[in-house]
gemmi code that builds the backbone of each chain (N, CA, C; Angstrom):
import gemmi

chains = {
    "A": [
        ("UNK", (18.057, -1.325, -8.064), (16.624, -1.268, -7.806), (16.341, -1.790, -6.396)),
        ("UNK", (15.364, -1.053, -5.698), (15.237, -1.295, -4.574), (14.473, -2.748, -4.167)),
        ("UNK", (14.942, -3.990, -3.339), (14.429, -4.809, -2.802), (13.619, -4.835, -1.603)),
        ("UNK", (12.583, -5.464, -1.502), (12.363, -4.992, -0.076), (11.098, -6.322, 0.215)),
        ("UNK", (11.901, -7.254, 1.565), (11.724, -8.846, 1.915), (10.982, -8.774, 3.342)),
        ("UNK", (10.116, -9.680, 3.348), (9.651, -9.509, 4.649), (9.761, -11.286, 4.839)),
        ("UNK", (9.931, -11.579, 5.625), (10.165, -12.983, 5.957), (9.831, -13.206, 7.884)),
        ("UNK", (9.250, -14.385, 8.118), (8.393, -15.355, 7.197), (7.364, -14.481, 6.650)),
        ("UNK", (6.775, -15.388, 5.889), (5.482, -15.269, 5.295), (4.359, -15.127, 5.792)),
        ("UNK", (4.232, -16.138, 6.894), (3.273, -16.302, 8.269), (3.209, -16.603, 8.914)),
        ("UNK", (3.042, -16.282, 10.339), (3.133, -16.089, 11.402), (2.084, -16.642, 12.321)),
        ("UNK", (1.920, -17.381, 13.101), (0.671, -17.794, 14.248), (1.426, -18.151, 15.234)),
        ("UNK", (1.056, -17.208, 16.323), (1.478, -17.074, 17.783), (0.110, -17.548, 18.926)),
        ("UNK", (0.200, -17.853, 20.073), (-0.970, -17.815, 21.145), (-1.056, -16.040, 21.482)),
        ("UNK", (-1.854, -15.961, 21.792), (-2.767, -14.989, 22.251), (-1.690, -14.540, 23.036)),
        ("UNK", (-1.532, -13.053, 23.886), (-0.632, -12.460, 24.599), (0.937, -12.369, 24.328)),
        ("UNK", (1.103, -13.693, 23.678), (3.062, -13.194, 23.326), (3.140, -12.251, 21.911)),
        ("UNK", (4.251, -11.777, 22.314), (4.966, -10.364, 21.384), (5.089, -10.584, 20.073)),
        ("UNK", (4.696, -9.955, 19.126), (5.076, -10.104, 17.815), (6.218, -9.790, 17.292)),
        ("UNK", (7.192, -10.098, 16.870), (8.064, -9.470, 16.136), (8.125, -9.932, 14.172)),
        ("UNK", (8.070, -8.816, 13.496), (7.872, -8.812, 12.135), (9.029, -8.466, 11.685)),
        ("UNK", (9.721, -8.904, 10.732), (10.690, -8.399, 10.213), (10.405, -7.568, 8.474)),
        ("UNK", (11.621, -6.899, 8.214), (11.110, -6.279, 6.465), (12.856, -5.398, 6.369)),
        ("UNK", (13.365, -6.485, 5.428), (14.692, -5.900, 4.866), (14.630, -5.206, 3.441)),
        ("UNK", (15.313, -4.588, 3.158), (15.187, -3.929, 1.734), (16.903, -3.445, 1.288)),
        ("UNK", (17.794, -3.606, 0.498), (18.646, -3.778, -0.367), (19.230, -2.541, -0.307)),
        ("UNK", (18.794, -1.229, -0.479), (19.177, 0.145, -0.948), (18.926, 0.769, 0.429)),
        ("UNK", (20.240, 1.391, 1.654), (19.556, 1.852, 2.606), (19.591, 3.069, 2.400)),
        ("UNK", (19.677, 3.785, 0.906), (19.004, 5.045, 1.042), (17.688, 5.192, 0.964)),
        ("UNK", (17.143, 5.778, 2.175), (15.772, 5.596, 2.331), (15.104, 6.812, 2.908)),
        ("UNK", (13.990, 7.424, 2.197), (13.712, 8.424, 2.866), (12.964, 8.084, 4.445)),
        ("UNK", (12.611, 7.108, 4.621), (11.591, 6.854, 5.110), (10.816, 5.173, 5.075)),
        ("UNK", (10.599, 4.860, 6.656), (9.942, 3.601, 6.082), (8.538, 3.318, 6.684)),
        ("UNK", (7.303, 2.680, 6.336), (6.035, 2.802, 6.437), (5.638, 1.547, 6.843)),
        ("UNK", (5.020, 0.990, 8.035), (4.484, 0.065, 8.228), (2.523, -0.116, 8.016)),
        ("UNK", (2.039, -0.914, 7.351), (0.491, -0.696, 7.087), (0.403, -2.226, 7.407)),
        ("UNK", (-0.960, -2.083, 8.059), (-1.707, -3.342, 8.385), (-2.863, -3.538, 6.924)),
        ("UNK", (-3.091, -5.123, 6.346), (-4.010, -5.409, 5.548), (-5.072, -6.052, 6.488)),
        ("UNK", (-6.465, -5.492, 6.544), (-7.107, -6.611, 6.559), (-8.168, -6.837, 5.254)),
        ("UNK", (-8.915, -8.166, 5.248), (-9.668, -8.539, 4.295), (-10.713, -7.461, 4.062)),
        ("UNK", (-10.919, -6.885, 3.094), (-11.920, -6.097, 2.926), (-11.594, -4.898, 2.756)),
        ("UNK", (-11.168, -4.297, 3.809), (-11.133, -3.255, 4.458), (-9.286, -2.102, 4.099)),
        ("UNK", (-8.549, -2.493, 2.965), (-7.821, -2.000, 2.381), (-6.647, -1.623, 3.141)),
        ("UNK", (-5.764, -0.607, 3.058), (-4.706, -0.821, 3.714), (-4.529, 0.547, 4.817)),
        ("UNK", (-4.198, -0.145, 5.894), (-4.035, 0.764, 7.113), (-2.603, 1.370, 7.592)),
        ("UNK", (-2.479, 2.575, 7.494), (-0.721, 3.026, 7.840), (-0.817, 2.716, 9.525)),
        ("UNK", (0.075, 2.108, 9.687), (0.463, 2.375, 11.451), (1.349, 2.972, 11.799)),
        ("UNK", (2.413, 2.918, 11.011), (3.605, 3.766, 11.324), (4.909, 4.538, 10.212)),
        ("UNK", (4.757, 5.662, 10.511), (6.019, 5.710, 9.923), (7.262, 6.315, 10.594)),
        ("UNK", (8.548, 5.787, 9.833), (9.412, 6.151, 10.558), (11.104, 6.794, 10.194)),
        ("UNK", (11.179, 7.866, 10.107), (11.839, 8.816, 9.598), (13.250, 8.125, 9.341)),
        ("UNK", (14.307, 8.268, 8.262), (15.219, 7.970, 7.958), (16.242, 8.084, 9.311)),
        ("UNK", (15.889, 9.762, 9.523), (17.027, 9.886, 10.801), (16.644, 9.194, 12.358)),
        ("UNK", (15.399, 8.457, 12.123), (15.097, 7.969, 13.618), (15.439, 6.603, 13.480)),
        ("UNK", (15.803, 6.306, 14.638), (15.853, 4.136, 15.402), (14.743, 3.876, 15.441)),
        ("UNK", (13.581, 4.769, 16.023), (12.244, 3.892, 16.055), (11.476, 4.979, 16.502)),
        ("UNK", (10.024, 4.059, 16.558), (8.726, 5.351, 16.419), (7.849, 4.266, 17.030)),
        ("UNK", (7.202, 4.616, 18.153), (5.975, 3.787, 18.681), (4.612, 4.454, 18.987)),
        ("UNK", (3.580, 3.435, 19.109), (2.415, 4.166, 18.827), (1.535, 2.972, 19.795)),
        ("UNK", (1.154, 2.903, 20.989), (0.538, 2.024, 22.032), (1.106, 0.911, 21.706)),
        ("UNK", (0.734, 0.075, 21.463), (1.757, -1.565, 21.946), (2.280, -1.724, 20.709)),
        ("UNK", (2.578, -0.849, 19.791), (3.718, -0.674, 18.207), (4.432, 0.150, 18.512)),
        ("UNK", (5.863, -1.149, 18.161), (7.202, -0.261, 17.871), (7.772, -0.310, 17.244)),
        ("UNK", (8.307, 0.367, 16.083), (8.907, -0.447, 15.196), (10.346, 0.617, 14.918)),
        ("UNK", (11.364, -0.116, 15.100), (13.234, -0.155, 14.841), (13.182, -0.050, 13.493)),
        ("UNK", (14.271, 0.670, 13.286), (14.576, 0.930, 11.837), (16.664, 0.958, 11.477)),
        ("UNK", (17.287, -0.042, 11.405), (18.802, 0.125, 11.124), (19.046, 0.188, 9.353)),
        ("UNK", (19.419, 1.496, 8.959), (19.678, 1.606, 7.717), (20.443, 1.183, 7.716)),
        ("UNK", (21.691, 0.767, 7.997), (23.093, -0.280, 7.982), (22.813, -1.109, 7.515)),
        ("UNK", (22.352, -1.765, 7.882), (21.827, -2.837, 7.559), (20.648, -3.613, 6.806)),
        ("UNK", (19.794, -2.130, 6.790), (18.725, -2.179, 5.647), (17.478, -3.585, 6.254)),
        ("UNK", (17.307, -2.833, 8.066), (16.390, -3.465, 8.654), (15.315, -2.954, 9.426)),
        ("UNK", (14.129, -3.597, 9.143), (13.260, -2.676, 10.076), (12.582, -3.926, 11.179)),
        ("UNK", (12.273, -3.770, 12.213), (11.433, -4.461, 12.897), (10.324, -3.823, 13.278)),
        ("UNK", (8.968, -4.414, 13.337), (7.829, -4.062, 13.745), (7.584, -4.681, 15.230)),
        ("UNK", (7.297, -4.313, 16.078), (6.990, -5.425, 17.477), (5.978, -5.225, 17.413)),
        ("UNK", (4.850, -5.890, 18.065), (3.525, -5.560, 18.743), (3.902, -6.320, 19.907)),
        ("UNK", (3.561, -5.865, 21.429), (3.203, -6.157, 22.352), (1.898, -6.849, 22.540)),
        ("UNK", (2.121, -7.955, 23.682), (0.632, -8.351, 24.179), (-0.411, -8.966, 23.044)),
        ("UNK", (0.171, -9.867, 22.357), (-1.149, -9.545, 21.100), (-2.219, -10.515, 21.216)),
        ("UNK", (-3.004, -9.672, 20.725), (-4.649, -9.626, 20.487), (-4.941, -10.364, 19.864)),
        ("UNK", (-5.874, -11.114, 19.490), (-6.929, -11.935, 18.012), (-7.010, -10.868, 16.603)),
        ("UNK", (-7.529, -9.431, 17.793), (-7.669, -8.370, 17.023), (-6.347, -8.141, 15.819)),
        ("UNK", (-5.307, -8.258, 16.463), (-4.186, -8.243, 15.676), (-3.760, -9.124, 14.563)),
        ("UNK", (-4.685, -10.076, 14.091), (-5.003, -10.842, 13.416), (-5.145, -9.818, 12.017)),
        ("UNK", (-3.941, -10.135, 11.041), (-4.187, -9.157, 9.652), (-3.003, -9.419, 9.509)),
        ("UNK", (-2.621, -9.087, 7.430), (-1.441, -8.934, 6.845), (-0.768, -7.517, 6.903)),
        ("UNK", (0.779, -7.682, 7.134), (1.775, -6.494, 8.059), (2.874, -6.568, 6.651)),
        ("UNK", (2.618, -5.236, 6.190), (3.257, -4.782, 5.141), (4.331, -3.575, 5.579)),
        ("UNK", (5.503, -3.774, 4.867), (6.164, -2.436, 4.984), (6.621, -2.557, 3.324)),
        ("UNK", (7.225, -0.622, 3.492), (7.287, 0.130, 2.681), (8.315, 1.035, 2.186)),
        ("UNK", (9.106, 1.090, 1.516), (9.723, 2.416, 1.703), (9.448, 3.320, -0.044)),
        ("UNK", (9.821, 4.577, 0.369), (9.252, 5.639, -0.942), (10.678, 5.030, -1.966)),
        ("UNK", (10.418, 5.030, -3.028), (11.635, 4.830, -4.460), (11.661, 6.367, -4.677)),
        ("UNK", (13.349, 6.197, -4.445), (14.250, 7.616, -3.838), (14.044, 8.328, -6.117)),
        ("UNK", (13.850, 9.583, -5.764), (13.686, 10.320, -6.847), (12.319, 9.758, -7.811)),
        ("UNK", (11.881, 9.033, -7.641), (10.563, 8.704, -7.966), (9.326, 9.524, -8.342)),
        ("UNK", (8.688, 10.143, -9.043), (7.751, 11.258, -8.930), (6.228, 9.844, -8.587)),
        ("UNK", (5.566, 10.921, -8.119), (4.256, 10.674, -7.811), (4.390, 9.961, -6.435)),
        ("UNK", (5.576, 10.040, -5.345), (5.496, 9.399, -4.082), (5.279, 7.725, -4.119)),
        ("UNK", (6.093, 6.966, -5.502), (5.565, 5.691, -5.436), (6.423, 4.960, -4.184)),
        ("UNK", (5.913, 4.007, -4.208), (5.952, 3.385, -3.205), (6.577, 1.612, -3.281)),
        ("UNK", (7.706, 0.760, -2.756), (8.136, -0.128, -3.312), (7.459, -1.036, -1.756)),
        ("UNK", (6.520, -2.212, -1.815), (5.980, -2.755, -0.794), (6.863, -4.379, -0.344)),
        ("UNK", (7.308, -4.782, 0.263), (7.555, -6.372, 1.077), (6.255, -6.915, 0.365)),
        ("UNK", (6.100, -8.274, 0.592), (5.339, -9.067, 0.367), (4.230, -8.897, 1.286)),
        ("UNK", (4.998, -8.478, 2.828), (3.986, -8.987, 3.685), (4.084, -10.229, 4.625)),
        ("UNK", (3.673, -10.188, 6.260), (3.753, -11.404, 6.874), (1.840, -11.519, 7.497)),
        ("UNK", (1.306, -12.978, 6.836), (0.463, -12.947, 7.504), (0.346, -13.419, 9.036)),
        ("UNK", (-0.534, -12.544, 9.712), (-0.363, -12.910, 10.631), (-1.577, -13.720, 12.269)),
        ("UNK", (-1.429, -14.791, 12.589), (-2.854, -15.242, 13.167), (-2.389, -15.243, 14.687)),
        ("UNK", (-2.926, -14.640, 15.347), (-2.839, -14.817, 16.840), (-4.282, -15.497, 17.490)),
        ("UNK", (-3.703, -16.923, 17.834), (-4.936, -17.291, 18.209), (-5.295, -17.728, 19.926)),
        ("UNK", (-6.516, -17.212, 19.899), (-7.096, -16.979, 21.705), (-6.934, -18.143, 22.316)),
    ],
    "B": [
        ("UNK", (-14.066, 12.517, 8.603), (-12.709, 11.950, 8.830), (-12.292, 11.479, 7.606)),
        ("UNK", (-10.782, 11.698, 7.315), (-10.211, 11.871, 6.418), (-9.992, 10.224, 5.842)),
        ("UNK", (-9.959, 10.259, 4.132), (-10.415, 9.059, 3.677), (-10.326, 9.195, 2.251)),
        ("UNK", (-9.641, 7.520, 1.863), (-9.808, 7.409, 0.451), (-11.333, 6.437, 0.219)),
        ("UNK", (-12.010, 6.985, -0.832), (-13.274, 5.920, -1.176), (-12.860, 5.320, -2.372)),
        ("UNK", (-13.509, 4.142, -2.490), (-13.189, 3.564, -3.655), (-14.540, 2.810, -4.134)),
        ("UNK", (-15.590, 2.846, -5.520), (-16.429, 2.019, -5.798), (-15.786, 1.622, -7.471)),
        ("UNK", (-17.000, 0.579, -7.503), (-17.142, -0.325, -6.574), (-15.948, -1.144, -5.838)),
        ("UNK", (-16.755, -1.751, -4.569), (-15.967, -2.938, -3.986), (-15.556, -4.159, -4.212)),
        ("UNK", (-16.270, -4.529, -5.263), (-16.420, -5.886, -5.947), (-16.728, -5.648, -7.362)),
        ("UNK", (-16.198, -6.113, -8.089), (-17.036, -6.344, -9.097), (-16.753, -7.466, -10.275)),
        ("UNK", (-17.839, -8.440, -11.066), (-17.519, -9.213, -11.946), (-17.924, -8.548, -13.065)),
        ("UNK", (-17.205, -8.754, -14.285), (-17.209, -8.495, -15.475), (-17.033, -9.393, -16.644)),
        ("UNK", (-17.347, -8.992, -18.046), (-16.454, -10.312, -18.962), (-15.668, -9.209, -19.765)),
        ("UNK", (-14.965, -10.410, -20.159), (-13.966, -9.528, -21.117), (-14.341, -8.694, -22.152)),
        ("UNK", (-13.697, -7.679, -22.078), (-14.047, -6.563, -23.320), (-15.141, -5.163, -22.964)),
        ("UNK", (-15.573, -5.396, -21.553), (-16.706, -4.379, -21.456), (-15.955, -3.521, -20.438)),
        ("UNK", (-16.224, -2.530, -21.224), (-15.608, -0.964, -20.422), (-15.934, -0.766, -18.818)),
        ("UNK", (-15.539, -0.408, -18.179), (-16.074, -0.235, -16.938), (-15.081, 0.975, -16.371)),
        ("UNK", (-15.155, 1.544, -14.951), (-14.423, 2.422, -14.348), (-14.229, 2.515, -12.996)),
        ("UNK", (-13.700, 2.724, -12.494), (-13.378, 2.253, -10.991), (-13.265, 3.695, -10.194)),
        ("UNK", (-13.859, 4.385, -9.461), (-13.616, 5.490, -8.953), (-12.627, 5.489, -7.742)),
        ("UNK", (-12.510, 6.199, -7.113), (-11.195, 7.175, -6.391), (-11.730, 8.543, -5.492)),
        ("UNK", (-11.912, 8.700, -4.282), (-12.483, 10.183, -3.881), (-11.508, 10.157, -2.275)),
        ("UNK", (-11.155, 11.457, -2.410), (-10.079, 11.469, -1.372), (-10.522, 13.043, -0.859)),
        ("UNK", (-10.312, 13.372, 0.476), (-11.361, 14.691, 1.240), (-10.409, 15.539, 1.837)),
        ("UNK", (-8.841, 14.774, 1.410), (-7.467, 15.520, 2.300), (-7.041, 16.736, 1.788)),
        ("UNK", (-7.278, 16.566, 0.568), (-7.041, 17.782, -0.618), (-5.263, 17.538, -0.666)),
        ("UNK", (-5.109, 16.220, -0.930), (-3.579, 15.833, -1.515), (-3.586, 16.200, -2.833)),
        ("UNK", (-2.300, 15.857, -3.351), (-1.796, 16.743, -4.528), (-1.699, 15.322, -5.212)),
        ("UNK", (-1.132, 14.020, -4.921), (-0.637, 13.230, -5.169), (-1.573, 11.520, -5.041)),
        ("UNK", (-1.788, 11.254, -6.102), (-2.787, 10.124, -5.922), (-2.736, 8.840, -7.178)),
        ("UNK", (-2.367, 8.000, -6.600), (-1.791, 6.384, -7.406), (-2.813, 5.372, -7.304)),
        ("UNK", (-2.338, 4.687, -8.123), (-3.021, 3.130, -8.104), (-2.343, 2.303, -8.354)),
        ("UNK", (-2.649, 1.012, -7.684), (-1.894, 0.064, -7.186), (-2.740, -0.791, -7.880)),
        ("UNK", (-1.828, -2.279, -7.844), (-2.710, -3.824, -7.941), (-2.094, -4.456, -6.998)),
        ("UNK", (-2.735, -5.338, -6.907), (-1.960, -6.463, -5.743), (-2.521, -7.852, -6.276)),
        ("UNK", (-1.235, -8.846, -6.108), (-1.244, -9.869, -7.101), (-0.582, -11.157, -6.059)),
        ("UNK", (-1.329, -12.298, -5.960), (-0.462, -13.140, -5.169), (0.761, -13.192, -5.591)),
        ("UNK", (2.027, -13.164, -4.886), (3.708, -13.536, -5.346), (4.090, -12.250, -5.965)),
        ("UNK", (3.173, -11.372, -6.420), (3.416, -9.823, -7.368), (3.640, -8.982, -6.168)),
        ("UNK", (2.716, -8.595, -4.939), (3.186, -7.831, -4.120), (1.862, -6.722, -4.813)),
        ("UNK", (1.924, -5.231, -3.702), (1.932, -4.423, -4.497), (2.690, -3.577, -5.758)),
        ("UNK", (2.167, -3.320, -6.946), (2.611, -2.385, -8.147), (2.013, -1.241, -8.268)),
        ("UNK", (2.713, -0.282, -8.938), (1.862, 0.948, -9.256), (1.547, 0.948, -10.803)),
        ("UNK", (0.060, 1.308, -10.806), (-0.146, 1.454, -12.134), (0.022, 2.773, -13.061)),
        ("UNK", (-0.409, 3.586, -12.418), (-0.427, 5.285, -12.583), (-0.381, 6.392, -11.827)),
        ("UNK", (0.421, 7.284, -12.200), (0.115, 8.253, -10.874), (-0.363, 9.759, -11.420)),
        ("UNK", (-0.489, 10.488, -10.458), (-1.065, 11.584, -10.218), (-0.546, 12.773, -9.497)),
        ("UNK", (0.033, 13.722, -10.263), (0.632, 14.780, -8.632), (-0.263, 15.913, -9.013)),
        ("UNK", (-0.985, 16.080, -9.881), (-2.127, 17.192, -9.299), (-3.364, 17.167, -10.461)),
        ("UNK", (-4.137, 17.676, -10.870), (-5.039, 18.180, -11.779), (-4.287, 18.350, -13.166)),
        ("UNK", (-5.009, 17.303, -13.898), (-4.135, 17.313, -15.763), (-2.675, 16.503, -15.346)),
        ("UNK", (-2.171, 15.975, -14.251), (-0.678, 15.798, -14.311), (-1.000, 14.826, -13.644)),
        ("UNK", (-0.537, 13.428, -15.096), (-0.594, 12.076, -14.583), (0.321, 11.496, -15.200)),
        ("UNK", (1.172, 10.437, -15.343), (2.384, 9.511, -15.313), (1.663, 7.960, -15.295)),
        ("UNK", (2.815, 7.067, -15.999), (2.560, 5.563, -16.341), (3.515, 5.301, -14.819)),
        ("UNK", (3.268, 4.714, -13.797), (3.829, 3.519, -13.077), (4.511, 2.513, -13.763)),
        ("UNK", (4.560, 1.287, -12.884), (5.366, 0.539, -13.697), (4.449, -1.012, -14.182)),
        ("UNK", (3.192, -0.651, -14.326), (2.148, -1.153, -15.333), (1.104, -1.102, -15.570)),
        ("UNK", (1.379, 0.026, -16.830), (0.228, 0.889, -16.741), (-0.864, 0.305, -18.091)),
        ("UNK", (-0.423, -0.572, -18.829), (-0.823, -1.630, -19.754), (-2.296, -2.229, -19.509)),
        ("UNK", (-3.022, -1.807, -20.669), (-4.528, -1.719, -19.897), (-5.146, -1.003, -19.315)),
        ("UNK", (-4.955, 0.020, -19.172), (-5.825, 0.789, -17.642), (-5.475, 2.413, -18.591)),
        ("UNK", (-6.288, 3.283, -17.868), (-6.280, 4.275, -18.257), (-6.487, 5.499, -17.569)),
        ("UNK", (-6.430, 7.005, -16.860), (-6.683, 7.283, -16.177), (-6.598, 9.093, -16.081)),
        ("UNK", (-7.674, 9.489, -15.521), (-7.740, 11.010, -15.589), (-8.040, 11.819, -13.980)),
        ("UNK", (-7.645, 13.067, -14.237), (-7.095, 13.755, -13.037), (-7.952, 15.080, -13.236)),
        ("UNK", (-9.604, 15.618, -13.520), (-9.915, 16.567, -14.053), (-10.195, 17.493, -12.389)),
        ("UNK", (-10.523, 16.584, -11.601), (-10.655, 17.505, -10.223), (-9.654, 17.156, -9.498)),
        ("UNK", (-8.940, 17.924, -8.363), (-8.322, 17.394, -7.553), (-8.053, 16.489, -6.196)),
        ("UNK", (-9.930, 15.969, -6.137), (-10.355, 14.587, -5.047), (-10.186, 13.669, -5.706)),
        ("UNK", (-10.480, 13.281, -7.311), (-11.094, 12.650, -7.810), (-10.316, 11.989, -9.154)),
        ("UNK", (-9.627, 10.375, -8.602), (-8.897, 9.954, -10.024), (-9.286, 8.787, -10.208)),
        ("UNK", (-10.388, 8.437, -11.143), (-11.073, 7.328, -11.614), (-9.839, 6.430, -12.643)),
        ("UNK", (-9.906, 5.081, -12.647), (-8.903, 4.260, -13.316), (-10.584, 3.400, -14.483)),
        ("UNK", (-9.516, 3.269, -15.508), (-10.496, 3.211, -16.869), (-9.990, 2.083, -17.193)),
        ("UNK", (-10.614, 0.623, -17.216), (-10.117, -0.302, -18.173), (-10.981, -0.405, -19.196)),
        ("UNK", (-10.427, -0.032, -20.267), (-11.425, 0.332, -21.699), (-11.843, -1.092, -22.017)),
        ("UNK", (-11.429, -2.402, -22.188), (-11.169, -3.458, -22.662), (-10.881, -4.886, -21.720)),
        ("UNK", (-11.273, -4.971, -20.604), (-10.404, -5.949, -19.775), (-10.442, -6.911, -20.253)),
        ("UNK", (-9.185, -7.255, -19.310), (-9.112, -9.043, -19.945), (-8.811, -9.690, -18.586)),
        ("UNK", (-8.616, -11.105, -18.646), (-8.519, -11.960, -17.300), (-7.374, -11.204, -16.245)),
        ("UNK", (-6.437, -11.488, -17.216), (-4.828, -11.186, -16.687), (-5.355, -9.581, -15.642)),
        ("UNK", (-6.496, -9.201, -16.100), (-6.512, -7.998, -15.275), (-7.662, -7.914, -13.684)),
        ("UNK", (-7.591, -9.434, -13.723), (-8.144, -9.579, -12.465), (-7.075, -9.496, -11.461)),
        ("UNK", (-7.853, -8.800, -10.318), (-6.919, -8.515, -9.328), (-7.458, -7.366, -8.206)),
        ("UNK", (-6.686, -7.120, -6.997), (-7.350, -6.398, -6.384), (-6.819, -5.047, -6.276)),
        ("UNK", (-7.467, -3.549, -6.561), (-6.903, -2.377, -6.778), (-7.047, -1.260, -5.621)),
        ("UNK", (-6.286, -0.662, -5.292), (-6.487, 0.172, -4.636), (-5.577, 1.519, -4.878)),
        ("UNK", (-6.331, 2.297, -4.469), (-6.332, 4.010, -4.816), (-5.141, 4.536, -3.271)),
        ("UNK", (-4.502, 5.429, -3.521), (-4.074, 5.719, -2.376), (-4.031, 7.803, -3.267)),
        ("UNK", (-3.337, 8.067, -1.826), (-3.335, 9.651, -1.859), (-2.302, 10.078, -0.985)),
        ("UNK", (-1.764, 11.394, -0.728), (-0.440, 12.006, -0.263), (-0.637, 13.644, -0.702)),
        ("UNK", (-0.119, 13.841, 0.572), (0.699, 15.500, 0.266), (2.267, 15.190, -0.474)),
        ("UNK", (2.660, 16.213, -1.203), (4.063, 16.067, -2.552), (4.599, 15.562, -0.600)),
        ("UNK", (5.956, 15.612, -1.426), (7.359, 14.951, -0.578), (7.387, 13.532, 0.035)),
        ("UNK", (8.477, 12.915, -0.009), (8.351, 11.328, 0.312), (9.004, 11.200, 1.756)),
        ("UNK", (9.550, 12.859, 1.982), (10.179, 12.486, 3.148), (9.569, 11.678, 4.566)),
        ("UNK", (8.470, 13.223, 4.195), (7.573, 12.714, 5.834), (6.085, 12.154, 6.090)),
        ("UNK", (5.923, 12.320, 4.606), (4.079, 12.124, 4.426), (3.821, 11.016, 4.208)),
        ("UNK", (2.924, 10.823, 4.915), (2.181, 9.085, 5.075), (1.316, 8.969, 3.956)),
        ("UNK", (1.135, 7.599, 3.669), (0.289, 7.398, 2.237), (-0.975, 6.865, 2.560)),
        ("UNK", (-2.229, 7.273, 2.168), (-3.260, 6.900, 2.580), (-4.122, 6.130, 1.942)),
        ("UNK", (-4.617, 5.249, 2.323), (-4.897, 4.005, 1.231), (-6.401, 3.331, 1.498)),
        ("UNK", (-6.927, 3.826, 0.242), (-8.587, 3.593, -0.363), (-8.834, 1.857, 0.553)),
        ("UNK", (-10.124, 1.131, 0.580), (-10.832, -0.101, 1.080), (-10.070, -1.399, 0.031)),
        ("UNK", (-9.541, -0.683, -1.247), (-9.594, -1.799, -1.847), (-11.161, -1.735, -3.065)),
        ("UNK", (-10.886, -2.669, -4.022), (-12.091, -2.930, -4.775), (-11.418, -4.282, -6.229)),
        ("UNK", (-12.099, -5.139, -5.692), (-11.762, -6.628, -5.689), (-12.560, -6.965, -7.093)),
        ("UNK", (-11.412, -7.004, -8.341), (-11.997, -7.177, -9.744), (-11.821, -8.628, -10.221)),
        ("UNK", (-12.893, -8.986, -11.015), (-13.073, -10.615, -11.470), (-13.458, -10.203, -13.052)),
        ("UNK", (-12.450, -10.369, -13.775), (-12.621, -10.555, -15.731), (-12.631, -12.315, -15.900)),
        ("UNK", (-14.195, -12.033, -16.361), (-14.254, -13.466, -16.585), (-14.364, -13.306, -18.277)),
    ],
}
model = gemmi.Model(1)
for chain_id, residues in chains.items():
    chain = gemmi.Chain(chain_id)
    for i, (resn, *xyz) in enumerate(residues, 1):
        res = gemmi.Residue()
        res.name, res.seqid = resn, gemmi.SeqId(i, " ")
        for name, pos in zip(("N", "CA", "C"), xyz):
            atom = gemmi.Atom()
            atom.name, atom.element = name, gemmi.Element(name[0])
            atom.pos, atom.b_iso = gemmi.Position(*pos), 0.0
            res.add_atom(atom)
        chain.add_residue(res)
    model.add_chain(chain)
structure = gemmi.Structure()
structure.add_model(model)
structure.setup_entities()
């Protein structure tokens, strides 16, 4: 059964330095892995996904590495914001699974403060 | 712009009174789940959905109940709640395949069984 760890738990950086998030998971057969931002209220946001056969996929100051070897993904954010202030979930699909479920990390919260 | 809705956003209840939680999605996915999210639990899936009449138990589907008569639209039914079923739910949606399709995920709607 698929595991899947995000460590730490939470995170508070100053304003402008780099984030790095981590999210391991047990089984690196993986179709695919999904990074989503939580914030309060406002439910869950995909930022990235990133194809089994790719190293990584970026999207303005998100990048996030993916080593199935090893059954690791990293998320970076560059430069960070206050804005960037929210819980950072990853994901991957449970291989033969019907209905596209989905096995989630815990999650790292995260506070960048100004 | 493309979107899961979810009402209500909040809601308190007491135990035993029926209520229903709606679901409306504008992508015209095939594929549409529900989740809980539980401190230390993570996200779970409760039920899923891969099209109109064609729905499946997750992996706790205990309590809850759920129908698929249009294809925007999959309302979750707790006939009976009880405490244990406080928690916060959210609806998500997908085109079939886990390879490449991103999962799109409702505001959230934040339940209290008192």
């Amino acid at each position: 059964k698929q595991e899947v760890t995000q460590i730490p738990a939470a995170l508070s950086v100053p304003e402008g330095e780099n984030l790095v998030l981590n999210c391991s998971f047990t089984d690196s057969a993986i179709y695919n892995l999904q990074w989503f931002r939580q914030d309060p209220g406002k439910g869950l946001t995909s930022l990235l996904l990133i194809q089994s056969s790719q190293r990584e996929q970026t999207s303005g100051r998100l990048n996030a590495s993916l080593d199935k070897s090893s059954g690791r993904s990293t998320l970076y954010i560059a430069a960070s914001q206050p804005g960037d202030s929210a819980t950072y979930l990853c994901a991957v699909p449970v291989i033969k699974a019907a209905g596209n479920k989905l096995t989630f990390g815990g999650g790292t919260r995260v506070l960048v403060k100004p | 712009e493309a979107q899961v809705t979810q009402n209500p956003r909040y809601l308190i209840t007491v135990t035993g009174k029926k209520l229903t939680v709606t679901c409306s999605q504008n992508m015209n996915h095939e594929y549409m789940s529900w989740y809980r999210q539980d401190p230390g639990l993570g996200l779970r899936q409760i039920y899923y959905s891969m099209n109109v009449e064609v729905t499946d138990k997750g992996d706790v589907p205990e309590g809850y109940k759920v129908s698929r008569k249009e294809k925007r639209n999959f309302p979750l039914i707790l006939e009976s709640p009880s405490p244990n079923q406080t928690s916060l739910y959210f609806c998500a949606s997908s085109f079939p395949g886990q390879i490449q399709e991103t999962q799109y995920f409702g505001p959230g709607t934040r339940l209290l069984v008192l």
